[in-house]
C-alpha positions in Angstrom: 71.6 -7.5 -99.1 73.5 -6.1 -95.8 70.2 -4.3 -95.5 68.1 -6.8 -95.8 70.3 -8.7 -92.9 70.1 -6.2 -90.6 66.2 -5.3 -90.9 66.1 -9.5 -90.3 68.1 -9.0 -87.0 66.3 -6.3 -85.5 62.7 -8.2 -86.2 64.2 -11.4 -84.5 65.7 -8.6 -81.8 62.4 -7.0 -81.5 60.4 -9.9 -81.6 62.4 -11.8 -78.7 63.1 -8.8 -76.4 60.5 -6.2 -77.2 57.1 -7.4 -78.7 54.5 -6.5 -76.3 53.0 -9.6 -74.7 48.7 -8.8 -74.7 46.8 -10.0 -72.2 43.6 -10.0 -69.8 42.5 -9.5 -67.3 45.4 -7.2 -66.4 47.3 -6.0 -64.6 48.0 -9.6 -63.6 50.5 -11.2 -61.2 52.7 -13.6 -60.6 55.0 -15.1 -57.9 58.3 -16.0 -57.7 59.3 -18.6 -54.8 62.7 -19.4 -53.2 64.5 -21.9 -54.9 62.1 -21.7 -58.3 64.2 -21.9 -61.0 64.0 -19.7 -64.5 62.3 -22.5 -66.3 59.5 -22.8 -63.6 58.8 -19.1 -63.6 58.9 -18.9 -67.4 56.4 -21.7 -67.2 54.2 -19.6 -64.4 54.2 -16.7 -66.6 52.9 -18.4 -69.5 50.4 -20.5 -67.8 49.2 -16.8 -66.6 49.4 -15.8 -70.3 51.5 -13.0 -69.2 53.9 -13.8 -72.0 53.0 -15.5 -75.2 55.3 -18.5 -74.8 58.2 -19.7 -73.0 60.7 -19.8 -76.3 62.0 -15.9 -76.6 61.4 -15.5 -73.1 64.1 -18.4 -72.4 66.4 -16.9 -75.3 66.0 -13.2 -73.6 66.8 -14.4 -70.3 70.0 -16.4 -71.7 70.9 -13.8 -73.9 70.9 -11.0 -71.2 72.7 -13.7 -68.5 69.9 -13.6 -66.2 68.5 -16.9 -65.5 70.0 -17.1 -62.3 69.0 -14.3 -61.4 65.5 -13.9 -60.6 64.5 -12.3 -57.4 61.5 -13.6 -55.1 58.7 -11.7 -54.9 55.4 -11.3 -55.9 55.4 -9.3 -59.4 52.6 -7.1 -61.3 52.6 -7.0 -64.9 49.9 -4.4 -67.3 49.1 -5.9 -70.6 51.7 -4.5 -73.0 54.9 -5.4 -70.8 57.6 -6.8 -73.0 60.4 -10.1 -72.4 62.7 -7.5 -71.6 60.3 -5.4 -69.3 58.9 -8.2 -67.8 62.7 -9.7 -67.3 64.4 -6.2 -66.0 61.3 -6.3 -63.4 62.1 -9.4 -61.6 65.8 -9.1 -62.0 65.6 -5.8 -60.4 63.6 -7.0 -57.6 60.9 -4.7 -58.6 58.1 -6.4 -56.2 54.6 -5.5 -54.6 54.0 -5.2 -51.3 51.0 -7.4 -49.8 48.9 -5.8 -47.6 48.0 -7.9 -44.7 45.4 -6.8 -41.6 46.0 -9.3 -38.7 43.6 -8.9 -36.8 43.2 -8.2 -32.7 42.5 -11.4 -30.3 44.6 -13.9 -32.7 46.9 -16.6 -31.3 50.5 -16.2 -33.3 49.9 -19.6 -34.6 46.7 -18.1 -36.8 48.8 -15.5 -37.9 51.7 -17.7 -39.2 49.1 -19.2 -41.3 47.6 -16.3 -42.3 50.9 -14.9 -43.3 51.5 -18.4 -45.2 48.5 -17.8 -47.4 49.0 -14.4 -47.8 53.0 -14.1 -48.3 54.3 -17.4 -48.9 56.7 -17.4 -45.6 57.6 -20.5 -44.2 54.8 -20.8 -40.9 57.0 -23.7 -39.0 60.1 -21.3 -39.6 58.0 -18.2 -38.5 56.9 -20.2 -35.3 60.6 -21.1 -34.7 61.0 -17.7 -33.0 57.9 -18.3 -30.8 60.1 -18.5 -27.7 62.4 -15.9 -28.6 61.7 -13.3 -26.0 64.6 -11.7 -26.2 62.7 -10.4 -29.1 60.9 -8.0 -27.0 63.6 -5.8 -25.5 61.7 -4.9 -22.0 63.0 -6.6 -19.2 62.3 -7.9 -16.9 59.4 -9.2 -19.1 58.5 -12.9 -17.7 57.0 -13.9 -20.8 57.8 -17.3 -21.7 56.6 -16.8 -25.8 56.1 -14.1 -27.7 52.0 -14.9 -27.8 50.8 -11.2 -27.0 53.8 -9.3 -28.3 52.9 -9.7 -31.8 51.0 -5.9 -32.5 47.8 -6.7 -34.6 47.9 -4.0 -37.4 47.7 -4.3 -41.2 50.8 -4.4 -42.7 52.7 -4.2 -45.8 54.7 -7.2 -46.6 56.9 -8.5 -49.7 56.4 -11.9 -50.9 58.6 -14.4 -48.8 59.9 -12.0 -46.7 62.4 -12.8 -44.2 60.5 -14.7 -41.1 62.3 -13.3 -38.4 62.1 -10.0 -40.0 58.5 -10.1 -40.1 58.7 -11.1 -36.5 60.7 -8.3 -35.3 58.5 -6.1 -37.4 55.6 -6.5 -35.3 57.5 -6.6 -32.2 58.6 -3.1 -33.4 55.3 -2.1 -33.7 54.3 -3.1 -29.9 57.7 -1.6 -28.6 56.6 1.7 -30.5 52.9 1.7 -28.7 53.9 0.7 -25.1 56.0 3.5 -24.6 57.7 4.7 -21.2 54.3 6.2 -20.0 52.7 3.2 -20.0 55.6 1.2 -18.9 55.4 3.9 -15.9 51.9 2.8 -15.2 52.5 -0.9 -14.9 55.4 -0.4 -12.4 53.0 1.4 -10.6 50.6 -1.0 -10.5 53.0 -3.5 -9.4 52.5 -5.6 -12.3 54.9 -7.4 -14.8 54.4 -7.1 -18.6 53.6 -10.9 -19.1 51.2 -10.1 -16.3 49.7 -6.6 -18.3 49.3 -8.3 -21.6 47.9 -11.5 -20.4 44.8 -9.2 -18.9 44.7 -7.5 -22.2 44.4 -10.5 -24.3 41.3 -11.7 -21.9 39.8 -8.5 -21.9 40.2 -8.4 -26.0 38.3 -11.9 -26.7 35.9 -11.0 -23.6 34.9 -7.2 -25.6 33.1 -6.0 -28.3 32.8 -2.6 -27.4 35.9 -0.1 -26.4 33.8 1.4 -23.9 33.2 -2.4 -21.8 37.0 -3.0 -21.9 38.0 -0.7 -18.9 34.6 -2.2 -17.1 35.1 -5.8 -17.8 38.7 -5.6 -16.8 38.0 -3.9 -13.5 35.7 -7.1 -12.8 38.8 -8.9 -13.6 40.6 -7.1 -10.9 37.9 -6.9 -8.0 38.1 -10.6 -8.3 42.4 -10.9 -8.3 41.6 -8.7 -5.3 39.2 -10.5 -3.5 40.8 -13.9 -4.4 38.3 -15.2 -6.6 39.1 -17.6 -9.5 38.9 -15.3 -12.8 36.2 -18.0 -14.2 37.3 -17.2 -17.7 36.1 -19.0 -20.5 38.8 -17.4 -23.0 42.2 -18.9 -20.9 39.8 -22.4 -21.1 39.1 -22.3 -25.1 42.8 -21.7 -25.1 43.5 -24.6 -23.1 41.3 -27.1 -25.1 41.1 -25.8 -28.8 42.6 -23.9 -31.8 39.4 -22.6 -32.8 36.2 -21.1 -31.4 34.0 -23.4 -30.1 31.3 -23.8 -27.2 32.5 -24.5 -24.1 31.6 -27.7 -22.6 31.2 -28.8 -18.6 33.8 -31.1 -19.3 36.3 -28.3 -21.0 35.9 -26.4 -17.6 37.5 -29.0 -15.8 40.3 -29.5 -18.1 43.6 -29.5 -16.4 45.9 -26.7 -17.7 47.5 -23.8 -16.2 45.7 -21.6 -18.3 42.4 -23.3 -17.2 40.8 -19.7 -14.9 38.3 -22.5 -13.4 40.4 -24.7 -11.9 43.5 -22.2 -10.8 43.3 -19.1 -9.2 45.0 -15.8 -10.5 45.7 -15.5 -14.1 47.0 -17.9 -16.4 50.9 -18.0 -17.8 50.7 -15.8 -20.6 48.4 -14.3 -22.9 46.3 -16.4 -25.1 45.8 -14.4 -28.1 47.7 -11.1 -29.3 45.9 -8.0 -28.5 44.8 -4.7 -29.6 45.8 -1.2 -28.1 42.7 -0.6 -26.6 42.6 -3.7 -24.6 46.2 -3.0 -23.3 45.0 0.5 -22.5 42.0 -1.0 -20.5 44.3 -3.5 -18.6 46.8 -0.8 -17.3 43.7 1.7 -16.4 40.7 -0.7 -15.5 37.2 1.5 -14.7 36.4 1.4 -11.0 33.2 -0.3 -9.7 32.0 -2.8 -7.7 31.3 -5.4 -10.7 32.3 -9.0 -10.0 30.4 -10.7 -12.8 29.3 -10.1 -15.8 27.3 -12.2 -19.0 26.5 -11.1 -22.7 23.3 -9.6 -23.1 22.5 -11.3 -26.9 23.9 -8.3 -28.6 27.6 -7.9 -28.3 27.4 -6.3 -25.0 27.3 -7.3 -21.1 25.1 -7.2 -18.0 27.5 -6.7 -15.1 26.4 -7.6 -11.2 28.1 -6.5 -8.0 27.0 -10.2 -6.2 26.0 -13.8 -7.2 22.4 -12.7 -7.2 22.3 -9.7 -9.7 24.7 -12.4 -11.9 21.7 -14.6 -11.5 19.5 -12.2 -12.7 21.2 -10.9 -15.7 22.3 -14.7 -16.5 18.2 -15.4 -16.4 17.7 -12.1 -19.0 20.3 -13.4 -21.1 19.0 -17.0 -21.8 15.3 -15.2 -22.3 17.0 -12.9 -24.7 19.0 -16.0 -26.2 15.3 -17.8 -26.7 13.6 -15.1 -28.1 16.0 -15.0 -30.6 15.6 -18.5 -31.6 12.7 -18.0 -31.8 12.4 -15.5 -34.1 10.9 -12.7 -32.0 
């Protein structure tokens, strides 16, 4: 009779805390939000037929005091994992990383929501440190946000992590590439790092190629020098839109400070976050006597010492630009 009792417990034992929940596809995943309670994520984890039913999932969690106790994250489970598996996993804070590329030329804004989509932070909370320049730790810096600071790389992030965190991660990541070499080189030039990272983010939207960047930001230069306006059409796109889009006659006489048609010198602050090579190519620009220069049709550029040879390579472009229309 005892026996008989006790083989009864350790089924209902088994069966609540133990029986191996099947499933596929698998492995499969779930997440688990700030704020979401025990209930919810029971209800999440059945909906994703990770376990069988919320019933001995709710009585394991109760019975082993942890339904207030479930860690964010973002959790992988293989078909097989048990209540009590599946339980000890998120109590334990067992979660995945989420690798993330963010990519060169990208306003912050674009990567909040990128990093919304991809890791659940908060992208108003993340864009709360946007003026935080403290953040960057080089003074003097005269940067008035941290647009350009942000290092594009791909990174491994947990679900929800901390939005300042994340921040100061990338921050981290620029601080550990523009090292006192390079810092060396900017003093040099007589340039500020506001002033060094707004060239590079031109020169990353203007390039394809790593071999144009030090050419294309030596015509940047010639014209600083020869107090031309920079005639940008990356600092006016920033000016007028979120997004890509062809510029208009109108967007070239919007009024902005970051408008390179209408003021001369270069605009505030970057306008996208750029990649190490394009910082390289600001702090060592090629010498020549380029002043202009215009996509060829195929990711590169024609460059032209005088209005003329712009001319030319501006007439060769809109033939190459037809002929691809075209078809031929």
């Amino acid at each position: 009779m005892i026996g008989g009792v006790l083989v009864a417990a350790a089924g209902v034992i088994y069966g609540i805390f133990f029986l191996p929940n099947s499933f596929d596809p698998s492995p499969a995943f779930i997440t688990v939000s700030r704020g979401q309670s025990f209930s919810s994520v029971a209800d999440s984890l059945a909906q994703n037929g990770i376990i069988s039913g919320t019933t001995t999932f709710t009585i394991a969690g109760r019975l082993l005091g942890v339904t207030q106790k479930m860690r964010i994250g973002k959790y992988s489970f293989v078909s097989g994992a048990s209540n009590y598996e599946v339980i000890s996993a998120m109590e334990g804070g067992k979660s995945i990383a989420t690798s993330i590329t963010l990519r060169e030329g990208v306003r912050t804004k674009l990567y909040a929501r990128s990093l919304q989509r991809n890791i659940g932070i908060d992208s108003a909370k993340f864009m709360q440190y946007f003026y935080d320049t403290s953040m960057i730790g080089i003074y003097p810096h005269h940067a008035t946000s941290l647009e350009g600071f942000l290092m594009p790389n791909t990174y491994n992030f947990f679900w929800q992590d901390d939005e300042k965190q994340v921040v100061q991660r990338m921050i981290t990541e620029f601080l550990e590439f523009f090292v006192d070499s390079l810092q060396r080189r900017m003093k040099a030039m007589g340039l500020t790092l506001n002033e060094v990272m707004t060239m590079a983010s031109i020169i990353e939207w203007e390039a394809v190629y790593d071999d144009e960047r030090p050419v294309i930001s030596g015509v940047y230069y010639n014209r600083l020098k020869r107090r031309m306006k920079l005639q940008a059409d990356p600092t006016v796109l920033y000016a007028v839109s979120d997004f890509p889009k062809r510029l208009t006659l109108k967007d070239l006489q919007f009024q902005s400070p970051y408008n390179t048609y209408v003021n001369y010198g270069l605009p505030p602050g970057p306008i996208n976050n750029p990649g190490k090579q394009s910082i390289i190519a600001a702090l060592y620009p090629a010498r020549h006597q380029y002043l202009y220069f215009v996509a060829d049709n195929n990711g590169r550029h024609r460059f032209g010492r005088n209005y003329q040879e712009h001319l030319r390579n501006v007439q060769l472009y809109r033939r190459a630009r037809a002929l691809a229309a075209n078809g031929q």
